[in-house]
N, C-alpha and C positions, 0 to 999 in steps of 0.2 A: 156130817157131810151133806145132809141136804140133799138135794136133784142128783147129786153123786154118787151113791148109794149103791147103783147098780153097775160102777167101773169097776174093775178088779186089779190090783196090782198097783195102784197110785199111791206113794208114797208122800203126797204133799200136799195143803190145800187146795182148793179148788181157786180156779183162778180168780183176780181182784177183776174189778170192772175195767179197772185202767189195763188189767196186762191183756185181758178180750180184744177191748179197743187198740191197742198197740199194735198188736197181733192183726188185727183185720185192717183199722183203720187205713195203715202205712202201706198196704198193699193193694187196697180196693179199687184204684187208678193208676194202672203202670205207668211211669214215666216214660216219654220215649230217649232213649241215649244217643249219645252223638258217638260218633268215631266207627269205627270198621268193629266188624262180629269178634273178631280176637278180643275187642276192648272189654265184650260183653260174656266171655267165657268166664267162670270159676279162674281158669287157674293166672288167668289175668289179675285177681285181685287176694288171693287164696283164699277164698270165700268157698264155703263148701255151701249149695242152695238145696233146699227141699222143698218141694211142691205138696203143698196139702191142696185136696178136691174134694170138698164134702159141703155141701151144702147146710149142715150143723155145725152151726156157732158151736158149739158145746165140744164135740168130736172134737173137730179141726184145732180149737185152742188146746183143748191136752194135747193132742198129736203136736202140738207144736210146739207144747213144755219141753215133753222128750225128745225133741229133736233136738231143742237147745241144748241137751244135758248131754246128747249124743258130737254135737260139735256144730250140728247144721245150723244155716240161717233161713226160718223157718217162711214161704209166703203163700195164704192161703186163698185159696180160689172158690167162691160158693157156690159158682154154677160152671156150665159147659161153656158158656160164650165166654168168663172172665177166666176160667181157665184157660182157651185158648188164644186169648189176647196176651196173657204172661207168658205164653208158650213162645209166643211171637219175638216179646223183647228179650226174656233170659234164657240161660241158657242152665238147666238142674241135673244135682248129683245123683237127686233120687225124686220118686213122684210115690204118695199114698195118692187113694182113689177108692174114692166111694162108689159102688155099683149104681144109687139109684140116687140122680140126681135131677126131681123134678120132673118136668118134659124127656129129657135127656139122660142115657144111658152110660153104664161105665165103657160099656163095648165102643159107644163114641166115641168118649174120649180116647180110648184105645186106638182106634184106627186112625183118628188126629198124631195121635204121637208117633204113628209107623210113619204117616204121611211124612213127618218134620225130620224122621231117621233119629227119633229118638234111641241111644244107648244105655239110658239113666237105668238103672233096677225101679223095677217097680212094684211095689205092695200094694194089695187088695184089700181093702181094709171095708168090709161090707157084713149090715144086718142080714144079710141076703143068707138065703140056706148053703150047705156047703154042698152043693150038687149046681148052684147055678154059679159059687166064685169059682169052684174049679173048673165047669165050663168057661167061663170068662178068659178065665189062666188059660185053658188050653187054645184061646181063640189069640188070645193076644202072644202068648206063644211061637202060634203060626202064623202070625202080622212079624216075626221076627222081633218085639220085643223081649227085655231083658225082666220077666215075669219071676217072683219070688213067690214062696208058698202067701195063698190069702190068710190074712189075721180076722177073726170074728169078733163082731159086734156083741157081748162087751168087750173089749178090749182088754186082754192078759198087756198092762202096759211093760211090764218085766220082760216078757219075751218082744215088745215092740222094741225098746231101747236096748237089749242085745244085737236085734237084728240091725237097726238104726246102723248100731255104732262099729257094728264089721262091715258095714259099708264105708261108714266114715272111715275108717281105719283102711281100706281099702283103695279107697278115692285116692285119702292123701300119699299111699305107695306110688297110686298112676301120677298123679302130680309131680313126685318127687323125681319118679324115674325119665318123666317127660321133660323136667325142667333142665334148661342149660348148665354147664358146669361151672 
């Protein structure tokens, strides 16, 4: 397993160069859409979106294996400003969120996503000791997001793709009971 070594819980190679690049590439410059915000909702296209925010290539690509396995379609962000430029055009089911990203903090992006009235759950997904993501949790919390318990750095990815996919599984109930008859 390589540089892998130290993940826990992965049940599959480590990703190819191509599925990296996939992963980041198709994401690295949002496109802007045309048509009205409804066009740009999930349930507009029955896409379930996941926002990955970690500025590690490495992180961000597993998190985004599992996500696929979970249902989502994964797009990652590796800073705060390209995080909040996707913030801008889509609209996500669920956001993971790296505490320490660079210049810029998880608690930013946090307060960014109150600004937007973000509703999505959001997981903590941080190296950070578990005395500063629970403070985090309890900050984004009280900004009124939709905060899940934080996941540590290495990542138990079994309990990540549990949790993933009772969201997933959850989303597609709002979707269904939202949809027209």
């Amino acid at each position: 397993m390589g540089q892998y070594h130290f993940l826990r819980g992965i049940d599959e190679q480590p990703p190819k160069a191509g599925d990296v690049d996939s992963l980041d590439q198709a994401q690295s410059k949002p496109q802007p859409l045309t048509g009205t915000s409804a066009d740009r909702s999930p349930s507009a296209e029955q896409v379930s979106r996941l926002l990955i925010i970690d500025d590690a290539l490495t992180f961000s690509s597993l998190i985004g294996i599992i996500a696929k396995k979970a249902g989502f379609t994964p797009m990652s962000a590796r800073s705060y400003r390209h995080a909040c430029n996707l913030l801008q055009v889509w609209t996500f089911d669920c956001v993971t969120l790296d505490l320490a990203l660079g210049r810029h903090t998880g608690t930013e992006v946090l307060t960014q996503l109150s600004k937007i009235g973000c509703r999505a759950p959001i997981i903590i997904i941080s190296g950070s000791d578990k005395d500063d993501c629970e403070a985090t949790a309890r900050t984004g919390r009280s900004l009124g997001l939709n905060i899940y318990t934080p996941v540590p750095k290495p990542i138990d990815f079994k309990t990540l793709r549990d949790t993933l996919a009772r969201i997933q599984a959850h989303s597609q109930i709002q979707r269904l009971a939202s949809s027209p008859a």
